[in-house]
LUMVEXNU-306572 format. One record per residue (C-alpha): residue number from 1; residue in one letter; x, y, z. Coordinates in pm, whole numbers, plus 32768, in hexadecimal, padded with zeros to 4 digits. Layout:
R NUM A X Y Z
...
//
This chain:
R 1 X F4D6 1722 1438
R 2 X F46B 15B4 147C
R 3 X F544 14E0 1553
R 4 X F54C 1400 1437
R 5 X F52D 1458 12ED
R 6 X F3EE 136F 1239
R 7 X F4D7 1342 10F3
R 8 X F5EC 1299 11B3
R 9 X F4E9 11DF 12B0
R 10 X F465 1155 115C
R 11 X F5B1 10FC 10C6
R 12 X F5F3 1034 11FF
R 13 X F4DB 0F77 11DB
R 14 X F4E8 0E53 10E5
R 15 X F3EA 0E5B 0FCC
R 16 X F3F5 0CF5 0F87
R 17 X F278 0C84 0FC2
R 18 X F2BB 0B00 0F64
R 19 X F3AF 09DD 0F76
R 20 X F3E2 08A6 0F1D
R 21 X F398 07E4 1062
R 22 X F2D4 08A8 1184
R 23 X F2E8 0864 1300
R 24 X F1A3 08A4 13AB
R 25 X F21E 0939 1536
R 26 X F0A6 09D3 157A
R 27 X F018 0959 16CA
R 28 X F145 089C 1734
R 29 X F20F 08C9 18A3
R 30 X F358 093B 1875
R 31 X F418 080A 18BE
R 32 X F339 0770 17C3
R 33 X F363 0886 16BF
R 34 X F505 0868 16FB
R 35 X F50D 072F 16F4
R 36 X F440 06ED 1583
R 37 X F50B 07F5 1502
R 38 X F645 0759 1593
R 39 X F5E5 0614 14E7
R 40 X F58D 06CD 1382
R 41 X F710 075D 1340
R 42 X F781 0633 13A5
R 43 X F6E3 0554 12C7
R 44 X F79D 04D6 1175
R 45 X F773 0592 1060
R 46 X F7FC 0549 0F16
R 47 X F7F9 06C0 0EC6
R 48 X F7C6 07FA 0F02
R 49 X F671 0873 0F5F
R 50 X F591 095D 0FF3
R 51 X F4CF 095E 114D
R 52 X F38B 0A3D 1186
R 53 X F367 0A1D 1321
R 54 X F1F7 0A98 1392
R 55 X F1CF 0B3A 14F3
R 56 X F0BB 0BAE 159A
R 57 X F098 0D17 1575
R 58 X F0A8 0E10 16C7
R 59 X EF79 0E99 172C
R 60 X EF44 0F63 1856
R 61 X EEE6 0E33 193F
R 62 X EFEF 0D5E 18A5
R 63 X F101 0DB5 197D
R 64 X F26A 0D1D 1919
R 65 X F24E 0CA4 17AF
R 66 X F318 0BA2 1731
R 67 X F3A6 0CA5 1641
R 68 X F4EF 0CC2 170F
R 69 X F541 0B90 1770
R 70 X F526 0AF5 161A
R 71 X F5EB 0C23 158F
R 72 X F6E1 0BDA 167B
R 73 X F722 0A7C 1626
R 74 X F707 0AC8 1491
R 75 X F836 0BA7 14E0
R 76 X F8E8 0AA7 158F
R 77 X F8E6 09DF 1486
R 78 X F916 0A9D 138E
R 79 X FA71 0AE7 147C
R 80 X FAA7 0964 1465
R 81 X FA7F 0949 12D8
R 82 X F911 089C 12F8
R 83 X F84B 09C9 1278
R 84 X F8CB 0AAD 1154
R 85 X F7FC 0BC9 1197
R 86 X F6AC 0C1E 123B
R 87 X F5C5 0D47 124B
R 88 X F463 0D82 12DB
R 89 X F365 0D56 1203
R 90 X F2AE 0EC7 11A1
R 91 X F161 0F2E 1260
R 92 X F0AD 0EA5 1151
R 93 X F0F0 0D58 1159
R 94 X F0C2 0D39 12DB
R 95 X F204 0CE8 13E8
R 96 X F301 0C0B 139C
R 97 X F43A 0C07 12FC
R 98 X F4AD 0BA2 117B
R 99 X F600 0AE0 118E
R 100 X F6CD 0A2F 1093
R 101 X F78A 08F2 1110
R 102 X F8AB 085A 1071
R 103 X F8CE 06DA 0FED
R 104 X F909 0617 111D
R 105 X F996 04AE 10FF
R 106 X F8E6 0380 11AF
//
């Protein structure tokens, strides 16, 4: 028996492929990456929308991605009300994450 079953590794994975506004992260530092992303859910909205972030995929050189860091901080906002829900993006449409942000006020 697999350690994880591919049926529910799928269903964790998002199968949004697209968005309404995307947020380009490849080839950036990590403070950098943060910090854009940091800026993007804070920025006024006047509603709801969705957010396609684009990472750099691991490869075996890559070392530490910035897969985990950025996950991190989507789930720390989505703990502070500025993200309604996130997932990462399938294999198909490369690394990232899909996330829906609420209306934000100026």
């Amino acid at each position: 028996m697999p350690i994880l079953d591919p049926t529910i590794a799928a269903a964790l994975r998002g199968a949004e492929t697209s968005a309404e506004q995307e947020l380009d992260l490849r080839a950036l530092a990590r403070a950098e990456a943060e910090a854009r992303l940091a800026a993007t859910l804070a920025a006024a909205r006047p509603a709801s929308t969705t957010l396609l972030v684009r990472l750099d995929p691991a490869t075996p050189t890559s070392g530490e991605t910035l897969f985990l860091p950025i996950g991190r901080a989507l789930l720390a906002a989505r703990q502070a009300g500025r993200v309604l829900r996130f997932a990462p993006l399938p294999e198909s449409a490369g690394a990232g994450f899909h996330a829906t942000l609420p209306a934000r006020a100026a």
